[in-house]
Legacy VTK file of the C-alpha trace (Angstrom):
# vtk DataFile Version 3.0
C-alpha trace
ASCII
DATASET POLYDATA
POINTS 278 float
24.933 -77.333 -97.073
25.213 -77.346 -100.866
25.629 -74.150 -102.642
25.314 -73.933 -106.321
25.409 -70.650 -109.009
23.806 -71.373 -112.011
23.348 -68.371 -115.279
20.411 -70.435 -116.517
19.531 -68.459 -119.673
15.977 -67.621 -119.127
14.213 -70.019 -116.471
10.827 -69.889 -118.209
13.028 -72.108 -120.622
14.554 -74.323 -119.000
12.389 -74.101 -115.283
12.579 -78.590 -116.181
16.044 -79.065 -116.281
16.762 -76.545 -113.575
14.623 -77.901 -110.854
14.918 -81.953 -111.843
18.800 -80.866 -111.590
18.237 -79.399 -108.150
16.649 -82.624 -106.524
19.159 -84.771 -108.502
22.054 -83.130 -106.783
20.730 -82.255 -103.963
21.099 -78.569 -103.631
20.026 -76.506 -100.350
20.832 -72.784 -102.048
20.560 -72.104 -105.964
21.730 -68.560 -107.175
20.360 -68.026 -110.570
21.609 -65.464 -113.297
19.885 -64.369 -116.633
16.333 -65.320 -115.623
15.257 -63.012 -117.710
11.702 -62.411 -116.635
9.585 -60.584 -113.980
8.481 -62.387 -110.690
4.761 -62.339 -112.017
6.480 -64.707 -114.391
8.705 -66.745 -112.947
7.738 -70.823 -112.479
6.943 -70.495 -108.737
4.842 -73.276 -108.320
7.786 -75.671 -110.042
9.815 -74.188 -107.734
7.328 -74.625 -104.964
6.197 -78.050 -105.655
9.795 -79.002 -105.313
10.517 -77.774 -102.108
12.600 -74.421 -103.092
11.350 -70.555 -102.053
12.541 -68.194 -104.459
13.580 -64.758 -104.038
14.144 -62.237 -106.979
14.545 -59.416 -108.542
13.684 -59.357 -112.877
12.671 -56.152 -114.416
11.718 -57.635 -117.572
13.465 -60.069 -120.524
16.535 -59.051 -119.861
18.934 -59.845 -117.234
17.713 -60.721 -113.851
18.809 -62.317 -110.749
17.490 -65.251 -108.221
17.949 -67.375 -104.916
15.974 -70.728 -104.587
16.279 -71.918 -101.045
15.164 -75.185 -99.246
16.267 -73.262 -96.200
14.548 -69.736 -95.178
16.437 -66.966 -96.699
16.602 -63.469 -94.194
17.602 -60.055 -94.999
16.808 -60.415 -98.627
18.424 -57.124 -100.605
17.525 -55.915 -103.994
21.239 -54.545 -105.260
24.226 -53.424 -103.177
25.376 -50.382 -101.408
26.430 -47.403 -104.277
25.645 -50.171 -107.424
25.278 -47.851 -110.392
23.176 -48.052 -113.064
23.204 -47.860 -116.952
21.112 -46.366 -119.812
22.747 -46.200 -123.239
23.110 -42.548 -124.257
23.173 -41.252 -121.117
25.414 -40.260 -118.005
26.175 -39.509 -114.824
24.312 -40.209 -111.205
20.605 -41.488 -111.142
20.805 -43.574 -114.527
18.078 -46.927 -113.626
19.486 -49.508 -112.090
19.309 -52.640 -113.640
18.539 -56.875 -112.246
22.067 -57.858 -111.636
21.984 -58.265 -107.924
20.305 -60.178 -104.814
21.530 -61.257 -101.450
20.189 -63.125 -98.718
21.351 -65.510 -95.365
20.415 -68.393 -95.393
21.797 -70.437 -92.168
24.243 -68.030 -91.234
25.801 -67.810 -94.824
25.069 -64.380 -96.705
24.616 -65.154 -100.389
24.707 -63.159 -103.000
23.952 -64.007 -107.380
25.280 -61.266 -109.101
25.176 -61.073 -112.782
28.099 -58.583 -113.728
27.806 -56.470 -117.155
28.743 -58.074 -120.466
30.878 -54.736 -121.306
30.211 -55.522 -124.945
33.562 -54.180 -126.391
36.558 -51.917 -124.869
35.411 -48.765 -126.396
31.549 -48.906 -125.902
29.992 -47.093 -122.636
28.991 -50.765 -121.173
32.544 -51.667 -120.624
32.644 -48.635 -118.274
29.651 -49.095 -116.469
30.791 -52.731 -115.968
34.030 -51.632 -114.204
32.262 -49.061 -112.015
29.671 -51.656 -111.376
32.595 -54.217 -110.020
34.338 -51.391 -108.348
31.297 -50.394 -106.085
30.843 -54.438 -105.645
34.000 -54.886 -103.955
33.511 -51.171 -101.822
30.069 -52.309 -100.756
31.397 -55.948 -99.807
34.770 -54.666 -98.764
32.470 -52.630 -96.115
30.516 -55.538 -95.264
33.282 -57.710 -93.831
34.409 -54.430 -92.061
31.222 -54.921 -90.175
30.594 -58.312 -89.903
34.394 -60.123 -90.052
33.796 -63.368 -88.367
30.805 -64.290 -91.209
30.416 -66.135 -93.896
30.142 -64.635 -97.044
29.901 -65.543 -101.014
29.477 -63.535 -104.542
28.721 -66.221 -106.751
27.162 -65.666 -109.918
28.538 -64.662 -113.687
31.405 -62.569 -113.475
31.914 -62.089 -117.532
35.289 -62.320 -116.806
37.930 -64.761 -117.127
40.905 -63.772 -114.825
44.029 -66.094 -116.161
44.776 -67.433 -119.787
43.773 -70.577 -118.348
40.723 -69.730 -118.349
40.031 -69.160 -122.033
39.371 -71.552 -124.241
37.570 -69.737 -127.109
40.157 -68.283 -129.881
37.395 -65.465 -130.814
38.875 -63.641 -127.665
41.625 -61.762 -128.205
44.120 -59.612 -125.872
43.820 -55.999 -126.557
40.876 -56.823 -128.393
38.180 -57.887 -126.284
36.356 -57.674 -123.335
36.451 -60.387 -120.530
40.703 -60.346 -120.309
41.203 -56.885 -120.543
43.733 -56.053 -118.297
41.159 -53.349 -116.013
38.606 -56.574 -115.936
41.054 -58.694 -114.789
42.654 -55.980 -112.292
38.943 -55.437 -111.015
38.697 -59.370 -109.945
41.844 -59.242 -108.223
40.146 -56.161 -106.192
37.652 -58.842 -105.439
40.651 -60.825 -104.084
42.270 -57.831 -102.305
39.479 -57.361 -99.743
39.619 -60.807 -98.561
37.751 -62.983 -101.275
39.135 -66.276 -102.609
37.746 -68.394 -105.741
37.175 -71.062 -103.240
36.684 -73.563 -106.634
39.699 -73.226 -108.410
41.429 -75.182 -105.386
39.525 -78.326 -105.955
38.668 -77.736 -109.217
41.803 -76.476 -111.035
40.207 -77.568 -115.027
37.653 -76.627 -116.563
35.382 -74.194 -117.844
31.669 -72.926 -117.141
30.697 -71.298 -120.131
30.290 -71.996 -124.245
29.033 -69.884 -126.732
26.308 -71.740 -128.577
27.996 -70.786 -132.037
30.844 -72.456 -133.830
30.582 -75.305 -132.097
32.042 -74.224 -129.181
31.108 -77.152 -126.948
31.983 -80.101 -129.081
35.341 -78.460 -129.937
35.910 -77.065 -125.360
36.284 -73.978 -126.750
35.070 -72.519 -123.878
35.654 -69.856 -120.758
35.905 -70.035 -116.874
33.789 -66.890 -116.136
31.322 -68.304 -113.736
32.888 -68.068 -109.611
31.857 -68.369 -105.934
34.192 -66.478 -104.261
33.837 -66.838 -100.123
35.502 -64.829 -97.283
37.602 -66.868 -95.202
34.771 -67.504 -92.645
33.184 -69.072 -96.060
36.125 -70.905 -97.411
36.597 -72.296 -93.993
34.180 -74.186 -94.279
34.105 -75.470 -97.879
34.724 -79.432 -98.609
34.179 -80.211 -101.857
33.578 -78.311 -105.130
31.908 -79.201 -108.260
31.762 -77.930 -112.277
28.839 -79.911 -113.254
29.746 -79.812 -117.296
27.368 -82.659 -118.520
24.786 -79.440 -117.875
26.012 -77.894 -121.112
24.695 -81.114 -123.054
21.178 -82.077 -124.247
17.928 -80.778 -124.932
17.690 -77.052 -124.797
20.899 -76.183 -122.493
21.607 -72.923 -121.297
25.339 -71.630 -122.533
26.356 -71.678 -119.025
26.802 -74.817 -116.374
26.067 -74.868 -112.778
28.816 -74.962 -110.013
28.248 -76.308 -106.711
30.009 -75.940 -103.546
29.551 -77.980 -100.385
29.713 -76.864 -96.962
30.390 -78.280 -93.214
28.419 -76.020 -91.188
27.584 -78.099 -88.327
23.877 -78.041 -88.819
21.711 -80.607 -88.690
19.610 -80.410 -92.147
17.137 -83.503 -91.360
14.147 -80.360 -90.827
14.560 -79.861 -95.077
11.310 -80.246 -96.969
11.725 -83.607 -98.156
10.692 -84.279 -102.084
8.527 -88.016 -102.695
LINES 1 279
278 0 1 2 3 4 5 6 7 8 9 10 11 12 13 14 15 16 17 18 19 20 21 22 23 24 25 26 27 28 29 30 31 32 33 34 35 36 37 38 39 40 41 42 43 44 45 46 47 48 49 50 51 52 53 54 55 56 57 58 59 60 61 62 63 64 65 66 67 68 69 70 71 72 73 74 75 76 77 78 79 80 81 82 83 84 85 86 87 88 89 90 91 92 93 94 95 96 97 98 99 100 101 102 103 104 105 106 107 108 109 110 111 112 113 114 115 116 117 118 119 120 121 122 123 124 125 126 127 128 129 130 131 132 133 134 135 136 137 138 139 140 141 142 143 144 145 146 147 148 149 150 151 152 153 154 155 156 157 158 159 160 161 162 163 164 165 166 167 168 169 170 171 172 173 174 175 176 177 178 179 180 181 182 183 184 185 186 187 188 189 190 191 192 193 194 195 196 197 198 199 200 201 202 203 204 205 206 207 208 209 210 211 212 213 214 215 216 217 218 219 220 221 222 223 224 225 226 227 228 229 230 231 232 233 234 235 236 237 238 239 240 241 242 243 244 245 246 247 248 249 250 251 252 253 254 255 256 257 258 259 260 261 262 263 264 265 266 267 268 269 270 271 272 273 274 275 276 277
């Protein structure tokens, strides 16, 4: 079973390169990040046509989260358990949530494409709604593996952080300065770690980064950042065999900022029932 995370930068735009990508490598489960559009919107029948159900949740041109699936996806959920919510100017309970989250099992694996908050800079209100948003991600998944501890389990998705200096390439970011390597950002991914989660990449894939601003030439000059994860309970990382940070995604026509990871899986299951693509 291939896995794969992907922020595509608004699918309407690139719905071609995503789903030639998908039969090209030959992926059973695509989580998608910044779709950026409602599901009365979204390319369903390219989807469709090429074998993939989709499963969203988009509120409108910003944000928005996805799963594409060859496989049938159960217990689909919109958000997690106590995921706050954000409107500028205001505070406290009730504020609207916003399209950063959607799970879903797929052949015993729960999946989840999670699109975590930019923060925008240290002393704006969106850095602290982006820690209280990753603190409530690791209580609600913390709880999860309470309850179901011999399952598989990934976040995957854009974590707009980059947890070591290794994993910053771009020389606009700066310690004490910006968001992404604050210290709090960086202590909230190892909270991801604490419960039991492991960057099952990094292992196999120790280089490399997923994401390049389109300005400056950031690409051409790998001034980049690792900020893109899957991270898998054991039960998930058990399982795991190979690992991929597809990079040639970044170049072309029309690329999103962001390239897609994959992860492959030993499962034991017999995949020869998949919709098969002529």
């Amino acid at each position: 079973m291939r896995i794969a995370t992907w922020n595509v930068n608004s699918v309407r735009s690139r719905v071609g390169r995503v789903v030639d990508w998908l039969i090209r490598e030959d992926v059973d489960v695509l989580a998608m990040q910044e779709i950026k559009c409602t599901e009365a919107q979204f390319p369903m029948d390219e989807f469709g046509e090429a074998g993939y159900e989709v499963q969203l949740h988009g509120l409108n041109q910003w944000n928005g989260v996805a799963l594409a699936s060859r496989s049938p996806m159960d217990e689909v959920q919109i958000g997690f358990d106590g995921m706050p919510g954000f409107a500028k100017g205001e505070e406290g309970p009730g504020l609207p949530l916003e399209a950063r989250a959607i799970g879903a099992t797929v052949n015993g694996v729960r999946i989840w494409s999670l699109y975590a908050p930019n923060g925008r800079a240290l002393d704006d209100p969106h850095y602290r709604y982006k820690l209280d948003w990753l603190s409530a991600l690791a209580g609600a998944t913390r709880d999860w593996i309470g309850a179901h501890p011999d399952d598989p389990i990934a976040l995957t998705g854009d974590f707009n952080i980059a947890p070591l200096d290794s994993d910053v390439g771009d020389p606009t970011f700066i310690p004490g300065v910006s968001t992404h390597i604050s210290a709090p950002e960086r202590d909230a991914f190892q909270a991801l770690e604490g419960i039991g989660l492991m960057d099952v990449v990094r292992p196999l894939v120790p280089d490399g980064f997923t994401f390049w601003d389109y300005k400056q030439l950031r690409f051409p000059r790998n001034e980049g950042m690792r900020i893109d994860f899957v991270l898998g309970n054991h039960a998930f990382a058990d399982h795991v065999t190979a690992a991929a940070i597809h990079r040639n995604e970044r170049k072309g026509d029309g690329p999103s900022d962001h390239v897609p990871i994959t992860v492959d899986l030993d499962l034991g299951i017999d995949d020869d029932d998949r919709p098969m693509i002529f």
